[in-house]
C-alpha positions as CSV (number, residue, x, y, z in Angstrom):
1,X,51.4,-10.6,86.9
2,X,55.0,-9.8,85.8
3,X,55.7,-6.3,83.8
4,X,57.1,-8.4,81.2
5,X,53.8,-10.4,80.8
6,X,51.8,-7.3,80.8
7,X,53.7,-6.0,77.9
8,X,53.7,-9.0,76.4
9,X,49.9,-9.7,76.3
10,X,49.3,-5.3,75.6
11,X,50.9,-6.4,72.2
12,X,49.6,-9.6,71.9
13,X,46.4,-7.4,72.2
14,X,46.8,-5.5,69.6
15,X,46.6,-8.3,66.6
16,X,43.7,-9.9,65.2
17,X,41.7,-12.4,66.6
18,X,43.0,-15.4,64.7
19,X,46.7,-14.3,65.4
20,X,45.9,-13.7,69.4
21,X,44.4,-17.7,69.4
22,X,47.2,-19.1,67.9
23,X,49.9,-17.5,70.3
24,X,46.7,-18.4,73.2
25,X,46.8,-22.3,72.0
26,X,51.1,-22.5,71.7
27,X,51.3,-20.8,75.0
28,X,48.4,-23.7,76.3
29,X,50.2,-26.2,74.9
30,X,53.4,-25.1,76.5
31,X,52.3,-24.6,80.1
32,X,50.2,-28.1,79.7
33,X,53.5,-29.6,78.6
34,X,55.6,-28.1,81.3
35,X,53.5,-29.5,83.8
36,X,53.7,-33.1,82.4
37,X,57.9,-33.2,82.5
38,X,57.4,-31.7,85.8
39,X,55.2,-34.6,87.0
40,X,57.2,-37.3,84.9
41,X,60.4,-35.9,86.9
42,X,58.8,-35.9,90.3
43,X,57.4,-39.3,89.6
44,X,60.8,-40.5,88.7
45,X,62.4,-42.9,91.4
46,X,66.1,-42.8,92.6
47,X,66.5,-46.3,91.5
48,X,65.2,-45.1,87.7
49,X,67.5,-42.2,87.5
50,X,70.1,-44.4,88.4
51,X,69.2,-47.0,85.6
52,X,68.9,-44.4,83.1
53,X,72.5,-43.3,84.3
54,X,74.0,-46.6,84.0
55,X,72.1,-47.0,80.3
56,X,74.0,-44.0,79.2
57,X,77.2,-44.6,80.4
58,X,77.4,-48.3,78.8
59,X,75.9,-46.5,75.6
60,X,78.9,-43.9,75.5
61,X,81.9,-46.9,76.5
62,X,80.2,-48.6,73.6
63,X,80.3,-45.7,71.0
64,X,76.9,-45.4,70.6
65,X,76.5,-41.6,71.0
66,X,77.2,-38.6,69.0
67,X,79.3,-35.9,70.8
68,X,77.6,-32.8,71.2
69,X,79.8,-30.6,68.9
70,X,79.1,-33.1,65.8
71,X,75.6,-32.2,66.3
72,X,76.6,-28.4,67.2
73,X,79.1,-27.3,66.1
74,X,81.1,-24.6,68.1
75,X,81.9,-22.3,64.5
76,X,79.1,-21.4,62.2
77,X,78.7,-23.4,59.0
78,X,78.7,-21.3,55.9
79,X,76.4,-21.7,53.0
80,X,78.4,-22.5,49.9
């Protein structure tokens, strides 16, 4: 075990029950859900990575994506 997981579960460790469970289940959940992209990317073919490639290029000639700074944009947005 890593230092930073020790110190991570001696706090964890120090909250109530209930609390300690919930950050247990989200922590399941996440390693369960790791593993299963990992698996879905291992079981992905040559031939489908090369599909989905050519999908996304004809989506972007044909204008049907949203460029990355529309959805992020690179200066804050202030509240008015």
């Amino acid at each position: 075990m890593t230092e930073l997981l020790r110190r991570a579960i001696a706090q964890i460790e120090k909250l109530p029950d209930e609390q300690q469970d919930a950050i247990a289940l989200k922590l399941l959940n996440e390693l369960e859900d790791e593993q299963a992209w990992k698996t879905r990317f291992e079981a992905t073919t040559d031939q489908q990575w090369d599909r989905l490639a050519a999908t996304i290029r004809q989506e972007i000639a044909n204008g049907e994506t949203v460029p990355l700074d529309d959805i992020f944009p690179s200066t804050p947005i202030t509240a008015h």
